[in-house]
NULUM-733816 format. One record per residue (C-alpha): residue in three letters; residue number from 1; x, y, z. Coordinates in nm, 4 decimals. Example, Ala and Ser with C-alpha at 12.3 -4.5 7.8 and 13.67 -1.06 7.14 Angstrom:
<recs>
   r   k        u        v        w
 Ala   1   1.2300  -0.4500   0.7800
 Ser   2   1.3670  -0.1060   0.7140
</recs>
This chain:
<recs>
   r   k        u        v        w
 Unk   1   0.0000   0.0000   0.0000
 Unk   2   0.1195   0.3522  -0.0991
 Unk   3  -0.0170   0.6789  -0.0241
 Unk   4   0.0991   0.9439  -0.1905
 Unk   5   0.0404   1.3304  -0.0520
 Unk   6   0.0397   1.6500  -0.2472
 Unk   7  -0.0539   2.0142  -0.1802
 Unk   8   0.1337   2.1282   0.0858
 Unk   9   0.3091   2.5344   0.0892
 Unk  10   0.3660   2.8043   0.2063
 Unk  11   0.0696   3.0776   0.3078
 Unk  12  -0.0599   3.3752   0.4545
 Unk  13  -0.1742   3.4009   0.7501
 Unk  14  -0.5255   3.3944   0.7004
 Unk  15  -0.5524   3.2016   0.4128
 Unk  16  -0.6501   2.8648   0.2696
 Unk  17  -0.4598   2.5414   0.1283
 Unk  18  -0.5874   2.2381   0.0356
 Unk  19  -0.4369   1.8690   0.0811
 Unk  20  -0.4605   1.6031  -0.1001
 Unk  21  -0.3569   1.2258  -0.0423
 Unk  22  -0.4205   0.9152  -0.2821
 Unk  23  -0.4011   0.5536  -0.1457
 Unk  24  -0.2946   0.2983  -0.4116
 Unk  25  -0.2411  -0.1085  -0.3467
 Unk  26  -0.4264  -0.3581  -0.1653
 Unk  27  -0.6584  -0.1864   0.0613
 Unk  28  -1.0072  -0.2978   0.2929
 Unk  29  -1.2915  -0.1315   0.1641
 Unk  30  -1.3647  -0.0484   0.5290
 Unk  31  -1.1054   0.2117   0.6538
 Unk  32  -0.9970   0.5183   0.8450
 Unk  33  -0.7853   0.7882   0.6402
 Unk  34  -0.6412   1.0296   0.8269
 Unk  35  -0.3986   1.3734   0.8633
 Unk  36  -0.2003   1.4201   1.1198
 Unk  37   0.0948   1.6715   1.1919
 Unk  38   0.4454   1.7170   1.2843
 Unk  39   0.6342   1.9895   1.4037
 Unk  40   1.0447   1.9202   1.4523
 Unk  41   1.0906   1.7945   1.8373
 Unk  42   0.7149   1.7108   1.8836
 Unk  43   0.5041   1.4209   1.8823
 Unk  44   0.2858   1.3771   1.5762
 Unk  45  -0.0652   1.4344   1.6251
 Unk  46  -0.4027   1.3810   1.5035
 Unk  47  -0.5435   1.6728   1.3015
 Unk  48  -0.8708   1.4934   1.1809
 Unk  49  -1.0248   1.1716   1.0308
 Unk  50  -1.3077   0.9915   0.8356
 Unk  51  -1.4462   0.6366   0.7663
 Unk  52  -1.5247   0.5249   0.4326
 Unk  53  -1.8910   0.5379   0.6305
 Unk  54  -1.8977   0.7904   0.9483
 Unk  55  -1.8516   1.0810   1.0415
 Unk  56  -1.5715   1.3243   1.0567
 Unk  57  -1.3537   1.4037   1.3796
 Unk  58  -1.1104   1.6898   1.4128
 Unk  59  -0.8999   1.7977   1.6857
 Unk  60  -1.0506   2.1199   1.8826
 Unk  61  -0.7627   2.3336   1.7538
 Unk  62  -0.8979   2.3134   1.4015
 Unk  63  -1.2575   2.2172   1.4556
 Unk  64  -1.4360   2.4935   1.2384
 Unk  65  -1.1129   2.5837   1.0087
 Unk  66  -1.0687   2.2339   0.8523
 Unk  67  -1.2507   2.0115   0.6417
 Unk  68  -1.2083   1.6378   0.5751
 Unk  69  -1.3492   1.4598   0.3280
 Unk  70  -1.3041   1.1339   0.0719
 Unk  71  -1.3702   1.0215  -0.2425
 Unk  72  -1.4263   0.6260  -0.1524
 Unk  73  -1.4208   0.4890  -0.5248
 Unk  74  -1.0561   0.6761  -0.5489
 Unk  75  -0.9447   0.5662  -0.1887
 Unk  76  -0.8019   0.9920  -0.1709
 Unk  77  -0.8466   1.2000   0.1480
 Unk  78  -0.8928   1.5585   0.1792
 Unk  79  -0.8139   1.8321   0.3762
 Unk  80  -0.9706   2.1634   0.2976
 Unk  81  -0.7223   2.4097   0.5509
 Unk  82  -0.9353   2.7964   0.5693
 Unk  83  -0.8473   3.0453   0.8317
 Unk  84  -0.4626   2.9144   0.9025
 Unk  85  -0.2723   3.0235   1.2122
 Unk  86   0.1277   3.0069   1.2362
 Unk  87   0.1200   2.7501   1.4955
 Unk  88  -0.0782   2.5172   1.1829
 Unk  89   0.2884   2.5125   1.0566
 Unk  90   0.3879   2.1536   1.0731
 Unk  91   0.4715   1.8687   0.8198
 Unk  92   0.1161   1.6755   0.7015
 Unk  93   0.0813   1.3244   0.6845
 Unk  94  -0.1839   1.1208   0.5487
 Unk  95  -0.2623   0.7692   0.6997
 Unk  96  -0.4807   0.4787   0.6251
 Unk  97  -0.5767   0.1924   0.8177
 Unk  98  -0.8125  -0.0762   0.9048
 Unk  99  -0.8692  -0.4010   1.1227
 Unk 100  -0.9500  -0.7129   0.9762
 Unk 101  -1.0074  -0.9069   1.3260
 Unk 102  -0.6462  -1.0640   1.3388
 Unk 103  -0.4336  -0.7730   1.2114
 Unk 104  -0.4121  -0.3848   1.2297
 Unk 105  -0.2776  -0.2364   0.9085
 Unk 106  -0.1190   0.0820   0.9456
 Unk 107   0.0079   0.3159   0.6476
 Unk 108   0.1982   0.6708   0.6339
 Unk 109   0.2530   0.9178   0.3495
 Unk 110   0.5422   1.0646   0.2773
 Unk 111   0.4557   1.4308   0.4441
 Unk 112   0.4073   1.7398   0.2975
 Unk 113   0.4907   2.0826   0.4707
 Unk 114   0.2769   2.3393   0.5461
 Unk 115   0.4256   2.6673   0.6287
 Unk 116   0.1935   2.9888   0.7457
 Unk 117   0.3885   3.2856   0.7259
 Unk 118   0.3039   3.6242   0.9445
</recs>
């Protein structure tokens, strides 16, 4: 399994980017995809996440600012990114995975950085 992440840059304060991230490979048709962030000397952390079925969650620091969504039929993720704040600078990685009773699969993308100017 691949997943392959594009969109990242640099921005305004204030202003909008969108992510993108396309799994490819052998993948369960039920699955959570994922972003989460990383800034140098931290621990990565959840930014938000979707079933192929449920409902979106978000961490409260971007609840209201960030969208996720997913095309299920291309197995791609979304992250629409309005209203950015400096401390949104981080690297952005996309994830994918799903239990299949026995086994957790677990995938990363390669990061892409996001940088919000002031």
């Amino acid at each position: 399994v691949q997943l392959q992440a594009f969109g990242g840059g640099l921005v305004q304060v204030g202003g909008s980017l969108r992510l993108s991230c396309a799994a490819s490979g052998s993948i369960s048709s039920t699955n959570n995809m994922s972003w989460y962030r990383q800034v140098a000397g931290k621990q990565r952390e959840l930014v938000a996440s979707v079933t192929n079925g449920g409902s979106p969650n978000y961490a409260d620091s971007v609840k209201g600012r960030f969208t996720i969504s997913r095309n299920n039929d291309k197995n791609t993720v979304y992250l629409q990114m309005n209203s950015l704040k400096p401390e949104d600078t981080a690297v952005y990685y996309c994830n994918i995975r799903w239990w299949d009773g026995r086994t957790l699969s677990n995938y990363w993308g390669q990061g892409t950085q996001v940088t919000v100017s002031s």
